[in-house]
Steps between C-alpha positions, in 0.01 A plus 500: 500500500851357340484137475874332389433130372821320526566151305299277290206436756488106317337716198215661650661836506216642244228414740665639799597815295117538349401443857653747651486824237117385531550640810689809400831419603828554246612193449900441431681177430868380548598114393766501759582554848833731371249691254207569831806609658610753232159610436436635877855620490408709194237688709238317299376424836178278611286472782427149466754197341374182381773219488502178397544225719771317286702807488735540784315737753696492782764640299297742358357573838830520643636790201224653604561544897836596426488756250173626722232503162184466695244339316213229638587168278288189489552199317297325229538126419315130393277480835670099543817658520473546918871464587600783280229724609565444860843555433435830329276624802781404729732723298253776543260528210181633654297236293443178283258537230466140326463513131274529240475815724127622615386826433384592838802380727690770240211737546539462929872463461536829294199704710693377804817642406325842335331536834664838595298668189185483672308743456440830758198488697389840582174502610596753822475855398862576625612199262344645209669832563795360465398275188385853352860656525652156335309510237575846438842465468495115372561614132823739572808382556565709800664267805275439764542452861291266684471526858333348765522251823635113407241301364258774374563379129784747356589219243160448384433873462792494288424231286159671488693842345712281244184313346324813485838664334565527091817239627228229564599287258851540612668320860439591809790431695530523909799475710474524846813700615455406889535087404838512285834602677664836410788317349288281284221772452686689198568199267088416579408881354773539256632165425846389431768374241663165524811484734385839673525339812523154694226298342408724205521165242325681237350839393164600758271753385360626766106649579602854346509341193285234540207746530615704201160638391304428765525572912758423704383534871745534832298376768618627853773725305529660798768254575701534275865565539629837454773457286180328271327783529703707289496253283131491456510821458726518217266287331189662585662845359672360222304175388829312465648230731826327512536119598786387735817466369333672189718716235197735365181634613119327401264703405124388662173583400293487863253632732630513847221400818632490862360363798577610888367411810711760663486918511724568251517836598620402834773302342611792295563712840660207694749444161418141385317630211629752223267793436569497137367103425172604715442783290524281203305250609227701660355678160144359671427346832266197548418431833252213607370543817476166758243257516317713797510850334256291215316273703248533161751254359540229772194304419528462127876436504404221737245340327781533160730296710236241655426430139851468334644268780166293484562440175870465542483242768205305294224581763146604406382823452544701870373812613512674828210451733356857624641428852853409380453818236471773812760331695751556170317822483605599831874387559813694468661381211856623623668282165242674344380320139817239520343422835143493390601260192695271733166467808304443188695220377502362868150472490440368203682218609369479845173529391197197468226565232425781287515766767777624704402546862669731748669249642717445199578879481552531889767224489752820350337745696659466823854496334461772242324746729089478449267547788602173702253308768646484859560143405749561182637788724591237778619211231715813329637596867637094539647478169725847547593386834598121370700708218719719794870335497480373106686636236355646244657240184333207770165697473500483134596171454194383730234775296638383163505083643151535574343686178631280320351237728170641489539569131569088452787568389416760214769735456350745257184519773750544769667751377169665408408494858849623661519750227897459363540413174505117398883480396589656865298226669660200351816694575418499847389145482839376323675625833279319695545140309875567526523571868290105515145651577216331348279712257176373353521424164288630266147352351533271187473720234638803649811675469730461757 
């Protein structure tokens, strides 16, 4: 974890900083919004940005969208100060954390934002193959491929490989190649020098670099543009890159891990994939089978959720009754453990007491393909057929409207629950404010 303090934080930067390395992050510090700028330009990097409130975030904010450095940022400030900290949510800080600061809103701030390096659970015998193989090859530096249907945890398998690597101590960088647009992609992997193109104010490094002596992993690389490709593969042969608009090549010192959800054989014979960059990145082959081929796993990654978004959503302790643990036992799981996580989370906040029921489970079973009643099949039937002559942006707007709803207006928990990523549902909800639809604001104390 990379944590970038930016500004003065009204002199209680020490605390924050102690606070946080307490908690093993790597703590960084820039007085000005210019210098946090320069320092994730630098390929410094961070996974989590602490401003100041007096500092000007929208601006910073705003530097950030359009020069695409993607990094979480909430603000600190004096806790009487609630004009500027509403202001800063508005401008899209994730946060307000009122000064002195308290060690655990850091402590669930930073877990929150660290939550992709969970750890594997592998308590299925098909799981722990695999787990066997990673750890077998953790300590090379051979490239990996990670395979495997979407939402079967490629990412955390490879976060799993780096922290069991001899780069540990180094970054682990991700880039998912299927999110960014060819014609941006390249400057993201191999950064770019000022005045390279339209909008390049300054010098970018890009996530090549940025993981210098760590990982770097290209998740869903299978999309990747082909002219990229050969790219890629220049740098996975010759361990040098060159940044747009560059004049010489930079050497890099990285392990290479790819994810696909896709037979990359297959896209080798139908010619959207070069031979050559598979045979590169294929020196060993991790596949993780789905959610049904290790039902072993099902009931203890469950219970892992039940308990993180009980204590994430400030409920008591929760555990799945036994009647609500077969019924989880015995459905599908098509979105396989993205799915899981995101029923889970449902019914933790469905839920009344200390045990979930089946009925809080069986409220996503009907939609996500379980073992439905006659009665959810019927209710199921009515809602496709009041959904026949809607488009399919009118659809979303109504399934996003009414999470959020449900959700009181908690973005992060709606987004949780839809499963997109937080800055793509305020996206989505920007469009609707501008076309004069009325969006529940968020709790008091939330970020907007």
């Amino acid at each position: 974890m990379r944590l970038l303090i930016i500004g003065p934080l009204n002199g209680q930067i020490s605390t924050a900083t102690r606070f946080a390395l307490d908690r093993g992050a790597k703590v960084a510090h820039a007085e000005t919004v210019l210098q946090g700028l320069e320092a994730l330009r630098s390929g410094r990097g961070a996974d989590l940005v602490m401003i100041d409130v007096k500092l000007d975030v929208r601006a910073f904010l705003e530097a950030c969208d359009s020069e695409r450095i993607r990094a979480p940022v909430v603000a600190c400030g004096v806790a009487a100060d609630a004009n500027a900290a509403a202001d800063a949510i508005r401008a899209g800080a994730r946060e307000f954390i009122p000064l002195p600061p308290d060690a655990e809103m850091i402590g669930a701030i930073l877990a929150a934002i660290a939550d992709d390096q969970r750890e594997l659970v592998a308590a299925d015998s098909a799981m722990r193959d695999v787990l066997r193989l990673a750890d077998a090859v953790a300590a090379s530096d051979a490239s990996i491929l990670i395979g495997g249907e979407s939402g079967v945890g490629k990412e955390v398998m490879a976060r799993y490989v780096h922290s069991h690597s001899k780069r540990a101590q180094a970054p682990f960088i991700a880039v998912n190649c299927a999110a960014i647009p060819d014609n941006l992609l390249e400057s993201e992997l191999f950064g770019h020098e000022k005045g390279a193109f339209t909008g390049a104010v300054a010098r970018r490094i890009g996530k090549f670099e940025e993981a210098h002596g760590g990982t770097l992993l290209l998740d869903e690389v299978s999309e990747m543009d082909q002219r990229l490709q050969a790219k890629l593969l220049r740098a996975l042969q010759e361990r040098v890159i060159d940044r747009v608009g560059g004049a010489k090549p930079v050497p890099v010192d990285i392990r290479i891990l790819a994810t696909s959800n896709r037979d990359l054989g297959q896209a080798v014979r139908d010619g959207v994939f070069r031979q050559d960059l598979l045979y590169r990145l294929n020196v060993v082959t991790l596949r993780i089978p789905p959610l049904r081929e290790r039902k072993g796993d099902i009931l203890p990654l469950a219970q892992a959720f039940v308990e993180k978004f009980a204590k994430a959503n400030q409920r008591a302790a929760k555990r799945l009754s036994k009647e609500a643990a077969d019924l989880v036992q015995s459905m599908a799981w098509r979105g396989n453990v993205r799915e899981l996580e995101n029923a889970m989370h449902r019914a933790v906040l469905l839920s009344v007491g200390e045990e979930i029921g089946p009925e809080a489970v069986r409220t996503s079973e009907g939609l996500w393909g379980g073992t439905a009643s006659d009665e959810d099949r019927l209710a199921a039937e009515a809602a496709s057929r009041a959904l026949v002559g809607r488009t399919v942006a009118a659809v979303e707007q109504d399934l996003i409207l009414e999470t959020l709803d449900h959700c009181l207006g908690n973005r992060t928990h709606a987004a949780a629950i839809l499963g997109i990523s937080i800055r793509t549902l305020r996206n989505k909800l920007k469009l609707y404010i501008d076309a004069g639809l009325e969006v529940r604001p968020p709790p008091t104390g939330c970020a907007a």
